[in-house]
Backbone as XML, in Angstrom:
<?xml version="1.0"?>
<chain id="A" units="angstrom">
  <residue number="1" name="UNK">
    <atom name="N" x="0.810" y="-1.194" z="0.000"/>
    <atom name="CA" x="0.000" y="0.000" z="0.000"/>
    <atom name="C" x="0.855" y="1.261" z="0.000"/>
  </residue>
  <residue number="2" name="UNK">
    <atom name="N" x="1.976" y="1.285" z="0.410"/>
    <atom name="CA" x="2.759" y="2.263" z="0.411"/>
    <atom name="C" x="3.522" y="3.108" z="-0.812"/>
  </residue>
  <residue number="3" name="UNK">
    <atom name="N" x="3.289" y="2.006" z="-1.889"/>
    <atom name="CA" x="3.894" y="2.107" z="-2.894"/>
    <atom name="C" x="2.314" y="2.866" z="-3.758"/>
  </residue>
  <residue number="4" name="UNK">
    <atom name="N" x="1.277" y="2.636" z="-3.642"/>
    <atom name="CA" x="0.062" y="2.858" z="-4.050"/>
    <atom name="C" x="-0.413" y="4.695" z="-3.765"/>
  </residue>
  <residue number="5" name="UNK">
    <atom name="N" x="0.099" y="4.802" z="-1.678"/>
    <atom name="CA" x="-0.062" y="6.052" z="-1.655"/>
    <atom name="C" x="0.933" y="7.260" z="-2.122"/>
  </residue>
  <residue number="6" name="UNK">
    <atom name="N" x="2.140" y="6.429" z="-2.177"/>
    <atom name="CA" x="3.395" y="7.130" z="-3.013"/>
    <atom name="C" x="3.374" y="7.760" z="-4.384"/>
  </residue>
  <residue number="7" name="UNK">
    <atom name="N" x="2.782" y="6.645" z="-5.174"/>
    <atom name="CA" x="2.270" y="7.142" z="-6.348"/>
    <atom name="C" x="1.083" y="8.012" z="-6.522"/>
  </residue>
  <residue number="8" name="UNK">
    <atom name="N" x="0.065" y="8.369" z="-5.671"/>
    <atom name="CA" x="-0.876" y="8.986" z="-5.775"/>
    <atom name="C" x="-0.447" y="10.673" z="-5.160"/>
  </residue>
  <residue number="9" name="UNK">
    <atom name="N" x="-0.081" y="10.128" z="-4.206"/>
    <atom name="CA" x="-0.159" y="11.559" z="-3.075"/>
    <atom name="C" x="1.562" y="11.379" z="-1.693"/>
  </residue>
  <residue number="10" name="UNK">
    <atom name="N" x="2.458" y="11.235" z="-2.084"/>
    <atom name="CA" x="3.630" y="10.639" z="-1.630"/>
    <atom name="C" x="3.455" y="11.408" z="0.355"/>
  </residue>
  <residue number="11" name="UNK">
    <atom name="N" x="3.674" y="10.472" z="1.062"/>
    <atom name="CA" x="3.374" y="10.959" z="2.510"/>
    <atom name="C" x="4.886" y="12.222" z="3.070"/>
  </residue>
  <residue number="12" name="UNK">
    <atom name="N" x="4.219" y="13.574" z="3.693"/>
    <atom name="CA" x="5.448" y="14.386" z="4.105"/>
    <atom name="C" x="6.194" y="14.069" z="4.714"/>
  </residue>
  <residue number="13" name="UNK">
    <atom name="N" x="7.436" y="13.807" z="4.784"/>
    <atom name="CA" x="8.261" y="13.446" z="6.229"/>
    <atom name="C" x="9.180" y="15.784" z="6.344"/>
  </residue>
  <residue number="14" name="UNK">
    <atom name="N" x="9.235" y="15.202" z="7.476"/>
    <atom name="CA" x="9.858" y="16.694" z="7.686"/>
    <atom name="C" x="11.473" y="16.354" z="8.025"/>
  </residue>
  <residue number="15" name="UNK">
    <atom name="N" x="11.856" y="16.900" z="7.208"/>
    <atom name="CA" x="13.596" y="16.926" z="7.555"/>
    <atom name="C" x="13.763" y="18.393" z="7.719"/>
  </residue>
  <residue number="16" name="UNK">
    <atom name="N" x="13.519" y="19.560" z="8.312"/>
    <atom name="CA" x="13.704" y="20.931" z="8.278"/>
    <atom name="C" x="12.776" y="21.784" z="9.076"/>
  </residue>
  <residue number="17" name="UNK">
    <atom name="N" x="12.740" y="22.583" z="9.754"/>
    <atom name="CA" x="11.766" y="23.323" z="10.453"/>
    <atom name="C" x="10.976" y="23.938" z="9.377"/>
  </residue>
  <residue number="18" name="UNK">
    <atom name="N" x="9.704" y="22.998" z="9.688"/>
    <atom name="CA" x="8.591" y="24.207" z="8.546"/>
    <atom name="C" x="8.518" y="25.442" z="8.639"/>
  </residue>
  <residue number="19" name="UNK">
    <atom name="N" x="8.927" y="25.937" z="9.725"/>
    <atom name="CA" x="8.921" y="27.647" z="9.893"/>
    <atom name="C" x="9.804" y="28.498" z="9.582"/>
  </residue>
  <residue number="20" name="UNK">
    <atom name="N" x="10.887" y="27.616" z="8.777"/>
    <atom name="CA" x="12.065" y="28.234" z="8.231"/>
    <atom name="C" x="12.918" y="29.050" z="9.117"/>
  </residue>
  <residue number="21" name="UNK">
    <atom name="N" x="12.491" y="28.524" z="10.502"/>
    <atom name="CA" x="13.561" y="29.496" z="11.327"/>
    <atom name="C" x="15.459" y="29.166" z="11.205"/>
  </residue>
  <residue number="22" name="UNK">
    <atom name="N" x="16.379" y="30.035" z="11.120"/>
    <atom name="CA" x="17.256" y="29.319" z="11.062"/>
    <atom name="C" x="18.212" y="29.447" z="11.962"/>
  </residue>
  <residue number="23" name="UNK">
    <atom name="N" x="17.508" y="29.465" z="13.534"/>
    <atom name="CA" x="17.999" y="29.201" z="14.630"/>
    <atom name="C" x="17.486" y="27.427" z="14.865"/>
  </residue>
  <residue number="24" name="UNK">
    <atom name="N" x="17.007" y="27.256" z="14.150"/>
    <atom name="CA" x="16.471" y="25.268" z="14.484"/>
    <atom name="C" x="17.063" y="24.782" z="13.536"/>
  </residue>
  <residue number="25" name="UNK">
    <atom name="N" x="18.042" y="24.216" z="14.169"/>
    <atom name="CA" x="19.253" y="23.077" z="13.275"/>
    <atom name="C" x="18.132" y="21.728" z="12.876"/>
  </residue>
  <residue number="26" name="UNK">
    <atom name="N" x="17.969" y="21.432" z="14.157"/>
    <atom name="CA" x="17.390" y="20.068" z="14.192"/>
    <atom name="C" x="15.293" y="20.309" z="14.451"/>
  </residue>
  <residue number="27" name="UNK">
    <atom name="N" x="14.958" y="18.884" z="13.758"/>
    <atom name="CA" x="13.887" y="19.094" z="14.478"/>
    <atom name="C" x="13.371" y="19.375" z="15.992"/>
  </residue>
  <residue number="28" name="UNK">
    <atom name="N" x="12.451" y="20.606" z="16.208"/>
    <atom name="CA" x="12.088" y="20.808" z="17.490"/>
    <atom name="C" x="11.068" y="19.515" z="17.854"/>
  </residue>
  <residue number="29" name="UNK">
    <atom name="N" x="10.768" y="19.560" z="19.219"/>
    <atom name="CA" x="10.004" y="18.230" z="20.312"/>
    <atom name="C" x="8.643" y="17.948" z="19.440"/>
  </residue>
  <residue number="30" name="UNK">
    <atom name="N" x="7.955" y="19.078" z="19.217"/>
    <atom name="CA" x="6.637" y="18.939" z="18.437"/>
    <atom name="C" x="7.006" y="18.405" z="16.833"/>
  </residue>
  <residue number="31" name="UNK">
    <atom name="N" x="7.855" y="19.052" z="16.346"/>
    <atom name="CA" x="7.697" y="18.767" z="14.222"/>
    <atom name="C" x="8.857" y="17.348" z="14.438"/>
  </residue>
  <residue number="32" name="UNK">
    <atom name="N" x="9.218" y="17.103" z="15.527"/>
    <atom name="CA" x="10.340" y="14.984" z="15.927"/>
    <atom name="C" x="9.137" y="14.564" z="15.839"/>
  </residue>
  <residue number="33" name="UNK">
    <atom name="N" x="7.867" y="14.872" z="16.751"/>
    <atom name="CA" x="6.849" y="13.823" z="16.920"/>
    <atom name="C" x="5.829" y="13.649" z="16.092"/>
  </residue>
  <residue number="34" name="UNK">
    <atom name="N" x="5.397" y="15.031" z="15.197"/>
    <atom name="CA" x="4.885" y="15.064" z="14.016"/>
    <atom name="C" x="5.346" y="13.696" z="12.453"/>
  </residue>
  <residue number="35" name="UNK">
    <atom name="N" x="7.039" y="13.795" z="12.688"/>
    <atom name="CA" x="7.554" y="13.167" z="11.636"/>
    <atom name="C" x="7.458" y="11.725" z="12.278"/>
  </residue>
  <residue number="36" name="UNK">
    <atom name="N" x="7.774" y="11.030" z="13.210"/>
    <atom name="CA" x="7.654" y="10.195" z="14.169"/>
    <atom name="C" x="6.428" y="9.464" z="13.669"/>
  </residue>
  <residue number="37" name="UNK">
    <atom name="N" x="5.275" y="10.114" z="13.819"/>
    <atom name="CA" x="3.912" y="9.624" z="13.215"/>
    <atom name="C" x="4.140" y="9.174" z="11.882"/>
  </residue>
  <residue number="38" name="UNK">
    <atom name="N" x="4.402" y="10.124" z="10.782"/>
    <atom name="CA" x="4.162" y="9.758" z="9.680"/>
    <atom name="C" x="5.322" y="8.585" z="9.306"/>
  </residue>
  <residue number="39" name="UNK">
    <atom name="N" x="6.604" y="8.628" z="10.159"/>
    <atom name="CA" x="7.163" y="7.030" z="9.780"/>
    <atom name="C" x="6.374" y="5.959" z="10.323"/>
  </residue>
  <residue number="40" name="UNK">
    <atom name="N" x="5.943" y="6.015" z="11.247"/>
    <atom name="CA" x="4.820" y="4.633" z="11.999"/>
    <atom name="C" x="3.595" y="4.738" z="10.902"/>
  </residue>
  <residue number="41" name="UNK">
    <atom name="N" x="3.282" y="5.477" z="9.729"/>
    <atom name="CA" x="2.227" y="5.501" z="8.827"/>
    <atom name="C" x="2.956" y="4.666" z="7.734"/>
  </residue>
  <residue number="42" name="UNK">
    <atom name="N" x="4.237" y="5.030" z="7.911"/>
    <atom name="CA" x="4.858" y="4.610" z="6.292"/>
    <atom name="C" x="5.066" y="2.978" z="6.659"/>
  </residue>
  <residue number="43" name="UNK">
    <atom name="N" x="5.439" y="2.762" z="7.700"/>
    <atom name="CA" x="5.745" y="1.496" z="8.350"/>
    <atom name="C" x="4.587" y="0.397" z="8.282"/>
  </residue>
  <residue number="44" name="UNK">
    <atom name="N" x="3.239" y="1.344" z="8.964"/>
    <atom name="CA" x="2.111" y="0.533" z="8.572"/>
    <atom name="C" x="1.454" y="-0.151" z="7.341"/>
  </residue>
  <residue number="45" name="UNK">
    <atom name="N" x="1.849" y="1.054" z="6.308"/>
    <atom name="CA" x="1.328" y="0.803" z="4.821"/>
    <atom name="C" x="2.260" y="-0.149" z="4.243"/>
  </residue>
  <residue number="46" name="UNK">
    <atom name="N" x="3.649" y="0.355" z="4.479"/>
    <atom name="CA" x="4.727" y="-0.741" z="4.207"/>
    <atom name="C" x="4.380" y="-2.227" z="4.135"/>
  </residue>
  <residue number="47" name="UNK">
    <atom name="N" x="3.516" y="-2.461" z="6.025"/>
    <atom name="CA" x="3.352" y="-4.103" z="5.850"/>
    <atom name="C" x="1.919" y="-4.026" z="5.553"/>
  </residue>
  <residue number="48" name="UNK">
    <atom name="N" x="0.925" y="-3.775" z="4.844"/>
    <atom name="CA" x="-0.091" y="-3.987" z="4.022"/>
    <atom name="C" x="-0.479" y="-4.143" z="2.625"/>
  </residue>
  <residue number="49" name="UNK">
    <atom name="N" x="-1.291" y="-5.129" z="2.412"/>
    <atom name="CA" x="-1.555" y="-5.807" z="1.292"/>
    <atom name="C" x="-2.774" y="-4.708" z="0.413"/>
  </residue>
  <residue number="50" name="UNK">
    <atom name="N" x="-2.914" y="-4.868" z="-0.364"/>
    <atom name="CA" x="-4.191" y="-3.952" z="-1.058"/>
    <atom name="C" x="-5.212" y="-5.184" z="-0.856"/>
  </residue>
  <residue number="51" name="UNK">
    <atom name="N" x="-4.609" y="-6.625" z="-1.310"/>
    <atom name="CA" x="-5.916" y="-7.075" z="-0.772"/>
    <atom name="C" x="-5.834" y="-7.698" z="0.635"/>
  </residue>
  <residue number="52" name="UNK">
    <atom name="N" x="-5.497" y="-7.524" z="1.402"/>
    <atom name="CA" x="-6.151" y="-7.265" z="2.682"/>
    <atom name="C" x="-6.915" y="-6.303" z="3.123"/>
  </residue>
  <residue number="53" name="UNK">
    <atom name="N" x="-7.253" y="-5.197" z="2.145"/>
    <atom name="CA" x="-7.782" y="-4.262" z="2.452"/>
    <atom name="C" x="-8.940" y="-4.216" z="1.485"/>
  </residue>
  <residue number="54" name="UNK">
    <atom name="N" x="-9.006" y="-5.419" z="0.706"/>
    <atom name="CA" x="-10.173" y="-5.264" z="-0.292"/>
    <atom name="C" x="-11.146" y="-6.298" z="-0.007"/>
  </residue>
  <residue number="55" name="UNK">
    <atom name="N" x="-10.501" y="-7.240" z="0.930"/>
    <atom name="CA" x="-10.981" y="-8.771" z="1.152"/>
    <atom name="C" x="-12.532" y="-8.773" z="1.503"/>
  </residue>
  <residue number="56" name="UNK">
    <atom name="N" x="-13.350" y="-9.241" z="1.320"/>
    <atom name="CA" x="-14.805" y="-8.901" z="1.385"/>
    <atom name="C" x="-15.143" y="-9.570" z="2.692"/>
  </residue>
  <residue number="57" name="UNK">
    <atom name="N" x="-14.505" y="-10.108" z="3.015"/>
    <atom name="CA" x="-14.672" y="-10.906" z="4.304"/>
    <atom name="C" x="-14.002" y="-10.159" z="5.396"/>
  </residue>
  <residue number="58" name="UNK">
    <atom name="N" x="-14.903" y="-8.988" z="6.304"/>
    <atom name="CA" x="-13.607" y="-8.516" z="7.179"/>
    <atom name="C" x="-13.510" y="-9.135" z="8.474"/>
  </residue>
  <residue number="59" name="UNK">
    <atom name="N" x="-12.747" y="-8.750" z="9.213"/>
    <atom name="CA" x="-12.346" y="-9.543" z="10.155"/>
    <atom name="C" x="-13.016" y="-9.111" z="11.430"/>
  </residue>
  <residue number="60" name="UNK">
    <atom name="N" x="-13.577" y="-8.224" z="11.556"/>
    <atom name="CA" x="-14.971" y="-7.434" z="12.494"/>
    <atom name="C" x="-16.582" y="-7.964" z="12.053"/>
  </residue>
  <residue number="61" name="UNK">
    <atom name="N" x="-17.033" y="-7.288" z="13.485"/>
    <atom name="CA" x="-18.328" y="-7.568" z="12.806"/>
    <atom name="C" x="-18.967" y="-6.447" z="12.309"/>
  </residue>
  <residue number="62" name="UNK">
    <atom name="N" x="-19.708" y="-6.508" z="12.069"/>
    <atom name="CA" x="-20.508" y="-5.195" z="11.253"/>
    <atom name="C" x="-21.398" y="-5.072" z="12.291"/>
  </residue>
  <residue number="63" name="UNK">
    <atom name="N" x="-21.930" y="-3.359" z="12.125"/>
    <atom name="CA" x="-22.713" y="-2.778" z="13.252"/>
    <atom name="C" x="-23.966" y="-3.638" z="13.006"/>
  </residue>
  <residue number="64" name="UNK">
    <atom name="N" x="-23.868" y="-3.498" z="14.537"/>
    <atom name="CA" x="-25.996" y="-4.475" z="14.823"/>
    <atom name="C" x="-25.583" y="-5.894" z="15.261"/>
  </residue>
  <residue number="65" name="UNK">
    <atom name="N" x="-23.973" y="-6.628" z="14.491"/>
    <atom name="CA" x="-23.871" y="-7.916" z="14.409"/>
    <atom name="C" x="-23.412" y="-7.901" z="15.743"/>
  </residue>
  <residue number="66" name="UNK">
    <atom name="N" x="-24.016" y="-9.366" z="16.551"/>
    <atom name="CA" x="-23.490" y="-10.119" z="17.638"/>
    <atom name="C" x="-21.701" y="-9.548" z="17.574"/>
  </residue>
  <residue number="67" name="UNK">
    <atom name="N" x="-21.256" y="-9.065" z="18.890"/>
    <atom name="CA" x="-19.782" y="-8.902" z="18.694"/>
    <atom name="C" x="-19.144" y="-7.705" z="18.319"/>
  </residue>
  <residue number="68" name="UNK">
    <atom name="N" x="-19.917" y="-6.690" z="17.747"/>
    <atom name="CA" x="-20.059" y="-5.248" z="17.478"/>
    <atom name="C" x="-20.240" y="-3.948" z="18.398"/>
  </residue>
</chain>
């Protein structure tokens, strides 16, 4: 899937202070944990299948169903 959202819409990682300040060498505590996220996104899509995500059979129940 990663390769799917890459080609469509490629995910931001931040290597640079978006605010262009250029007293911030490194990422500050907030835009580390911002980028932080979007590698645990890239990581996720990484290990996903398209069809695991198309499979008609899901692995929940559907609202109303016993288990829902």
């Amino acid at each position: 899937m990663l390769e799917v959202v890459n080609a469509v819409d490629p995910l931001a990682r931040i290597h640079e202070c978006p605010l262009g300040r250029p007293d911030h060498t490194s990422l500050c505590p907030l835009h580390r944990r911002i980028d932080d996220a979007v590698a645990a996104t890239e990581r996720q899509l990484a290990s996903t299948t398209l069809d695991e995500l198309i499979d008609p059979a899901p692995a929940w129940p559907a609202p109303g169903q016993p288990g829902s």
